[in-house]
VOGU-3710 file (C-alpha; in Angstrom, 3 decimals, decimal comma):
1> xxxxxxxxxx> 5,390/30,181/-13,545  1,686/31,054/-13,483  -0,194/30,794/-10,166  -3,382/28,991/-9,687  -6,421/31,358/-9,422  -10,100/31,526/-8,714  -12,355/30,336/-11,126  -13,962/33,748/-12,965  -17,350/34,431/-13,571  -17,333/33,542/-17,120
11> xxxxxxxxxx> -16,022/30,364/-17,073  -18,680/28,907/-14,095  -21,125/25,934/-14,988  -24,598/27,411/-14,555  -25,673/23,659/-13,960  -23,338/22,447/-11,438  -24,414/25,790/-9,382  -27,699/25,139/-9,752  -27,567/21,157/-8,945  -25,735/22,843/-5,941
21> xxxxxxxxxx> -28,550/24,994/-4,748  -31,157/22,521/-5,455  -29,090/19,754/-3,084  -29,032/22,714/-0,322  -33,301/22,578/-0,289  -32,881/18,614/0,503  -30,023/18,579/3,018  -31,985/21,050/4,272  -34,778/19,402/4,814  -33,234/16,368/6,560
31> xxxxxxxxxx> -30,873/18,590/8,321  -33,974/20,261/10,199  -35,316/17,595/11,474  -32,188/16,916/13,467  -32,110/20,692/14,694  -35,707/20,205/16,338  -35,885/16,758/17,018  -33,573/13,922/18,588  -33,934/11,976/14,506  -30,735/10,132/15,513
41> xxxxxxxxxx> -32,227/7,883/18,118  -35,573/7,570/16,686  -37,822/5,399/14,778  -39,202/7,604/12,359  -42,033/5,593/11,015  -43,353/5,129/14,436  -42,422/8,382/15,787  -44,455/10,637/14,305  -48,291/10,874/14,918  -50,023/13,730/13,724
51> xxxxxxxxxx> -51,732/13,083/10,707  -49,748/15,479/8,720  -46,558/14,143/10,104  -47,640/10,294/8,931  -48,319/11,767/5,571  -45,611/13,371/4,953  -42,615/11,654/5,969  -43,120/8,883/3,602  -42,296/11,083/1,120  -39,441/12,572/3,010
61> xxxxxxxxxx> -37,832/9,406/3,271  -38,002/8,432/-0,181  -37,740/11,636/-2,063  -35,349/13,571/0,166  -33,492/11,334/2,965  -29,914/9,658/1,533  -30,014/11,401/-2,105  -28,716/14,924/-1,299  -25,265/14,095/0,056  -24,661/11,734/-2,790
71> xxxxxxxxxx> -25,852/14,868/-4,897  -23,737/17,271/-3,363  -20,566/14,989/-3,362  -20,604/13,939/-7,072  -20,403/18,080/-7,566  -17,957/18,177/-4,956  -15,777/15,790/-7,035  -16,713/17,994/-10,281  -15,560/20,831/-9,438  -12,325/19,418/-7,655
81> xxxxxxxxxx> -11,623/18,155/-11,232  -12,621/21,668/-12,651  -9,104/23,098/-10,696  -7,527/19,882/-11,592  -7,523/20,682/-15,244  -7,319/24,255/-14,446  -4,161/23,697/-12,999  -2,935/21,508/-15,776  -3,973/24,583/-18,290  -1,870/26,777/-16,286
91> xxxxxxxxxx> 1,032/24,873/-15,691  0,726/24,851/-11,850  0,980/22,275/-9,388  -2,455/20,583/-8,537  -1,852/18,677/-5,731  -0,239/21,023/-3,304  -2,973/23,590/-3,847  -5,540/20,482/-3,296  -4,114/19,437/-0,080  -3,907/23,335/1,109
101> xxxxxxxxxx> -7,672/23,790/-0,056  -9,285/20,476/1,731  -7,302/20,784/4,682  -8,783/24,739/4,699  -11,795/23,345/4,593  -11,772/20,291/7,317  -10,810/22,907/9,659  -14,170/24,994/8,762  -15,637/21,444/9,249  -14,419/21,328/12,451
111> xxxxxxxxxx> -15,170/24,592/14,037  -18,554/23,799/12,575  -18,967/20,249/14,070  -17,996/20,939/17,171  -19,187/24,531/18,116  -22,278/24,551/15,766  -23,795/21,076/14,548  -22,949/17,479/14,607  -24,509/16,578/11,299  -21,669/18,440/9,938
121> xxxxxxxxxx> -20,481/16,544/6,285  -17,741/19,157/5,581  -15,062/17,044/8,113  -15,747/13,906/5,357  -15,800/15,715/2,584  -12,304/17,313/3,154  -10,960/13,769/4,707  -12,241/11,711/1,589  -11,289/14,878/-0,835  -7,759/14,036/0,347
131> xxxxxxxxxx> -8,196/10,409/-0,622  -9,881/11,634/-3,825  -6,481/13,389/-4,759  -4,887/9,798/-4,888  -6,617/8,999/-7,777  -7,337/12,198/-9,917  -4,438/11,011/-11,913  -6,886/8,133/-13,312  -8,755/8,909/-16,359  -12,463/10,545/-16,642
141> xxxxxxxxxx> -13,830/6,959/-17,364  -11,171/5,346/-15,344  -12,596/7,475/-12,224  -16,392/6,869/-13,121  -16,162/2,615/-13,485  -13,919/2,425/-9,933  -16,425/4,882/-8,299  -19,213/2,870/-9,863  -17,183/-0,392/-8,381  -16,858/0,878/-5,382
151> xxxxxxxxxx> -20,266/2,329/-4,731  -22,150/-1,214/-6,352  -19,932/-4,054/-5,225  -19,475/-3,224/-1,425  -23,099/-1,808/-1,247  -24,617/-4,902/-3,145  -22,786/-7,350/-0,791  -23,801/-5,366/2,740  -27,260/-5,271/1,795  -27,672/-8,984/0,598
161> xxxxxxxxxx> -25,636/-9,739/4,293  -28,420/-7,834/5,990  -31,250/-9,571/4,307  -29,633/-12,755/5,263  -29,383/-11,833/8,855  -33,075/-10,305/8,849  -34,297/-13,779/7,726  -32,042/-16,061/10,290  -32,696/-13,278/13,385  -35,529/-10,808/12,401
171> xxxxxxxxxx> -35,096/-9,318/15,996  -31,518/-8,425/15,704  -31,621/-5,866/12,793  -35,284/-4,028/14,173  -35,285/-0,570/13,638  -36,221/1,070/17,432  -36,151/4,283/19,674  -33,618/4,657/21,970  -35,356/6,607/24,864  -32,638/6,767/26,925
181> xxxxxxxxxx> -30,269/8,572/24,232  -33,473/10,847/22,933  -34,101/12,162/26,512  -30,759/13,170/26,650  -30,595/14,593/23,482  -33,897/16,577/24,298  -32,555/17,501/28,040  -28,989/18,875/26,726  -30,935/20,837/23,518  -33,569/21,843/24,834
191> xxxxxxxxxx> -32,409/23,446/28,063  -28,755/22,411/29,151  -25,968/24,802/29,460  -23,463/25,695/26,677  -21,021/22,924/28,075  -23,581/20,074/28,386  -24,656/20,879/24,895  -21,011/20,781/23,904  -20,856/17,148/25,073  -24,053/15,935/23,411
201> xxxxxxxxxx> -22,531/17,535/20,148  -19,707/15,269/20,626  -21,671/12,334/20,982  -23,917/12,693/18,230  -20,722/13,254/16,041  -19,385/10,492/17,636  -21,934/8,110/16,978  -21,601/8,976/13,093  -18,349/9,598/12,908  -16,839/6,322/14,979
211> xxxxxxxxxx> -13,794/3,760/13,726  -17,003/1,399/13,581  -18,995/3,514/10,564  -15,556/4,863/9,031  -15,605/2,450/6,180  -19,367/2,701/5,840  -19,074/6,700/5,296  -16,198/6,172/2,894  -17,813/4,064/0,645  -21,105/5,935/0,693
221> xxxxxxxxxx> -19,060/9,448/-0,232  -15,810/8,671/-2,124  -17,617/6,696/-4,637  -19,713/9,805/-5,587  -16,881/12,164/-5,166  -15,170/9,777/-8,338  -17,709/9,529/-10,292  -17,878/13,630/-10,446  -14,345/13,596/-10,839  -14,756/11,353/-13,891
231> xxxxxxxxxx> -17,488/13,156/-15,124  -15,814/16,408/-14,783  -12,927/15,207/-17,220  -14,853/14,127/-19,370  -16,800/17,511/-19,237  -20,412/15,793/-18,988  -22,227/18,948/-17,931  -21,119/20,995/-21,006  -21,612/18,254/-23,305  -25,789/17,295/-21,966
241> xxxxxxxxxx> -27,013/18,373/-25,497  -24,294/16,048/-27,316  -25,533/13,124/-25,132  -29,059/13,871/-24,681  -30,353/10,699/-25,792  -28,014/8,867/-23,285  -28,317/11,080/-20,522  -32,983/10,796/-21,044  -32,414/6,851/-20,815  -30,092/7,027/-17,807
251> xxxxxxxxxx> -31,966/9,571/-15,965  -35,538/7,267/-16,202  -33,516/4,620/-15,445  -31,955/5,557/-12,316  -34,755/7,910/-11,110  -37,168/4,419/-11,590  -34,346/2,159/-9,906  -33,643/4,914/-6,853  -37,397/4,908/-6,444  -37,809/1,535/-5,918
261> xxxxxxxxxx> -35,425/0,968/-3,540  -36,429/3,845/-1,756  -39,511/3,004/-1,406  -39,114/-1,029/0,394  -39,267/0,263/3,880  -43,206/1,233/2,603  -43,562/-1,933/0,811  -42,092/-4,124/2,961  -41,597/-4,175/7,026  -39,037/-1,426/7,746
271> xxxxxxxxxx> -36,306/-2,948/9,741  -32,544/-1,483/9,840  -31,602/-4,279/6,661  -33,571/-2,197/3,892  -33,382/1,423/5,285  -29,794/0,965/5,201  -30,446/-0,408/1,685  -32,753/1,952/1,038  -30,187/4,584/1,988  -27,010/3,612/0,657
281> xxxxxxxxxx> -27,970/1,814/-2,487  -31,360/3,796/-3,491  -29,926/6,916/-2,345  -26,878/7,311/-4,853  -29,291/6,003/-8,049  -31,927/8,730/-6,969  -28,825/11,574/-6,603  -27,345/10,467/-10,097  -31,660/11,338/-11,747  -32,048/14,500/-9,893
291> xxxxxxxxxx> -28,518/15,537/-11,545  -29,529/14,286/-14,718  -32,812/15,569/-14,959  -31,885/19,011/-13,595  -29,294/19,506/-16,353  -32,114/17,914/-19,222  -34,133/20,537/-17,891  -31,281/23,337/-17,923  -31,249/22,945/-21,865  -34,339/24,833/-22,314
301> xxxxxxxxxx> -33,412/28,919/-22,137  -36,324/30,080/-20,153  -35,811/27,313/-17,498  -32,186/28,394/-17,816  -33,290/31,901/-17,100  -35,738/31,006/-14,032  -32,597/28,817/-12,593  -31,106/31,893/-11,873  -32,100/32,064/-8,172  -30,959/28,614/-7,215
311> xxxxxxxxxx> -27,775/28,953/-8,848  -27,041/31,976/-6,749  -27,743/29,546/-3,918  -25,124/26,839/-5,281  -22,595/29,808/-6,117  -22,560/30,835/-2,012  -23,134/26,625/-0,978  -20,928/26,472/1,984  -22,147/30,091/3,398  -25,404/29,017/2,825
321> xxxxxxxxxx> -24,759/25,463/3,948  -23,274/26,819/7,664  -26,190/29,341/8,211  -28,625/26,586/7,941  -26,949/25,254/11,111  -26,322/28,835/12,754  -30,104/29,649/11,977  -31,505/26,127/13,336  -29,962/25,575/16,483  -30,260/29,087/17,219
331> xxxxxxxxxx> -33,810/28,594/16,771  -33,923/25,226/18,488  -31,389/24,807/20,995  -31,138/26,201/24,581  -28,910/29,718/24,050  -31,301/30,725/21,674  -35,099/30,351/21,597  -34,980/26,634/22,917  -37,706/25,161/21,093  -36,423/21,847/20,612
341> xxxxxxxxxx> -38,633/18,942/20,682  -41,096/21,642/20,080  -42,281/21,404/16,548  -44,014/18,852/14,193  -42,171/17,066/10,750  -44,780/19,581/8,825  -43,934/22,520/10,891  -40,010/22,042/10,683  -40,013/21,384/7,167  -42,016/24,576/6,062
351> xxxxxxxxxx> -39,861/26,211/8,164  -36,629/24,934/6,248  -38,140/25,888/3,042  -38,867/29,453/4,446  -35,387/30,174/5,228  -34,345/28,687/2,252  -36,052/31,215/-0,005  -35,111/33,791/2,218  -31,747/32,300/1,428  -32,110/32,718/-2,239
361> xxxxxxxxxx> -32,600/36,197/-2,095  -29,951/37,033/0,267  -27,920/34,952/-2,009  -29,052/37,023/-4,951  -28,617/40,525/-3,824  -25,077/39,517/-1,918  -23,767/38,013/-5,607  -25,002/41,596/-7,278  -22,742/43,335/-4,978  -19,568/40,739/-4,427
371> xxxxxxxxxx> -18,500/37,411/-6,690  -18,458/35,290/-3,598  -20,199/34,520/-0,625  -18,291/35,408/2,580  -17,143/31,766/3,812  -16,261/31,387/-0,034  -13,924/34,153/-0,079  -12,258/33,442/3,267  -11,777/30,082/1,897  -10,180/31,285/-1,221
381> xxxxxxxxxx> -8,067/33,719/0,349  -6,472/30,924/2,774  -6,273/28,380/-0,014  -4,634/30,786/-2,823  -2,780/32,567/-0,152  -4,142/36,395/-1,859  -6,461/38,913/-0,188  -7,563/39,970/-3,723  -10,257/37,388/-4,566  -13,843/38,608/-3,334
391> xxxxx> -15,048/41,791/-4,394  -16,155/42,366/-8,441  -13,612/44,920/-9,955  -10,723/43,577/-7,342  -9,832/41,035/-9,358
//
């Protein structure tokens, strides 16, 4: 019986790569602000007060905050279908090398969680990629309506509870700074010992990751992960010139809809009701345009040609993903150059999109030298149980 086997160079999507390496700029982006500042107890609309900072984390927060992880997980649930009918063409089983490849990876999510960053997203993405497997057997369109069910229904319903409870007890759903959480934050980051920092990690996790938001995260992430499962079935990304019509009126359309939404906690009193609308029902529309438009754009050669860079990126996403956390809290936390609570929004955010383009060309010359990045290959080699997998000419 044939084996499964990676994925070779010729048959990669240049699209989904480079939809990849563009969602690695945003979660970049966000992810920076946590490495330098205590963003999880914070109000950031009254936090920041430079001029610069005011300015520009409006645009942050609508452009950027929410829509990446959406973005990232639709592709994660594309290219899970990709091996799915890989495995089908082959004649393999699918679901034991599934469960052997997500379970690799919630242990990377692990060691990275808890010895790196707390913002980690690998641990859900492997836990909900195991729930994902339950229903791969579902149709391309079956997948896309029940994610599209279970993203609108349960989102639509929260947020209209919210409002409710924002108009019978305005107090109770206030967005506010916890000062007792951000000074610990800032003393463990900024100059506690390896241990204490340990034990905020945990906590910050924790506060994410609790029994309480469980069934929040799942229905922000699973839905996205189906609907790119569906889409992969039904081989969207390779068909964008068939559909372009379709795919120009549903990329306006959600990119004007995710705006919108986005944009109430500037129209309208921020309280927690509409940024977690903003976030969980604006975010997903606004993911679903940028994935749109970017494979609209992809059509045209010479943009196709220029995408070469951030496709690299998308090829090496989870090495490039896990360095953005070794890099930042090296920078920013205590056993490295301790500059937490140091920096402005402006300041950390050039400084993410620094590294990032030093990230595209490490990407870049790596990939002219070796198929895949080095997390990549250690993650193939414990999922297809073969040392073989990394180096061009090895194959």
């Amino acid at each position: 019986m044939n084996t499964m086997s990676p994925i070779e160079q010729t048959e990669r999507i240049v699209s989904l790569d480079v939809i990849r390496g563009f969602s690695l700029l945003g979660i970049f982006i966000i992810n920076m602000i946590s490495f330098h500042s205590p963003f999880l107890y914070l109000d950031p609309y009254t936090w920041w007060k430079t001029p610069e900072d005011v300015t520009l984390y409006p645009w942050i927060d609508v452009l950027v905050q929410a829509s990446f992880y959406p973005l990232f997980a639709m592709m994660f649930g594309y290219g899970l279908g990709i091996q799915q009918q890989r495995a089908m063409d082959k004649g393999t089983s699918f679901y034991s090398f599934g469960i052997r490849r997500l379970l690799v990876l919630l242990g990377i999510g692990c060691i990275h969680a808890f010895l790196i960053w707390s913002g980690d997203i690998l641990i859900n993405y492997a836990m909900f990629g195991l729930v994902l497997l339950v229903f791969m057997r579902l149709s391309g369109k079956g997948l896309m309506w029940l994610g599209g069910i279970l993203f609108l229904l349960p989102q639509t319903f929260f947020s209209i509870l919210l409002v409710l409870m924002t108009f019978a007890d305005p107090t109770g759903v206030t967005q506010y700074t916890n000062i007792s959480a951000l000074q610990d934050s800032v003393a463990a980051y900024a100059s506690g010992s390896f241990s204490s920092i340990m034990g905020q990690r945990f906590e910050d996790w924790y506060i994410v990751n609790s029994p309480d938001n469980l069934l929040f995260l799942l229905l922000s992430i699973l839905p996205m992960m189906m609907i790119g499962a569906g889409a992969s079935k039904l081989r969207l990304l390779e068909k964008v010139s068939t559909y372009k019509k379709m795919w120009m009126v549903t990329g306006g359309s959600t990119l004007l809809l995710g705006v919108a939404i986005k944009s109430l906690p500037l129209l309208i009193e921020s309280n927690f009701a509409y940024s977690y609308i903003q976030d969980f029902l604006g975010g997903p529309f606004l993911s679903v345009s940028y994935a749109i438009i970017l494979s609209l754009l992809l059509l045209n050669q010479k943009i196709m040609k220029w995408s070469k860079p951030l496709s690299s990126v998308g090829k090496m996403s989870l090495t490039n993903y896990l360095m953005q956390s070794i890099i930042g809290t090296l920078i920013f936390y205590s056993y490295g150059f301790g500059l937490y609570g140091e920096v402005t929004l402006t300041t950390g955010t050039m400084l993410a999109v620094g590294i990032y383009v030093i990230q595209v060309i490490l990407s870049e010359i790596w990939l002219s030298k070796f198929q895949y990045g080095p997390v990549e290959k250690l993650w193939r080699v414990l999922s297809y149980g073969r040392r073989n997998v990394g180096e061009k000419g090895k194959m």
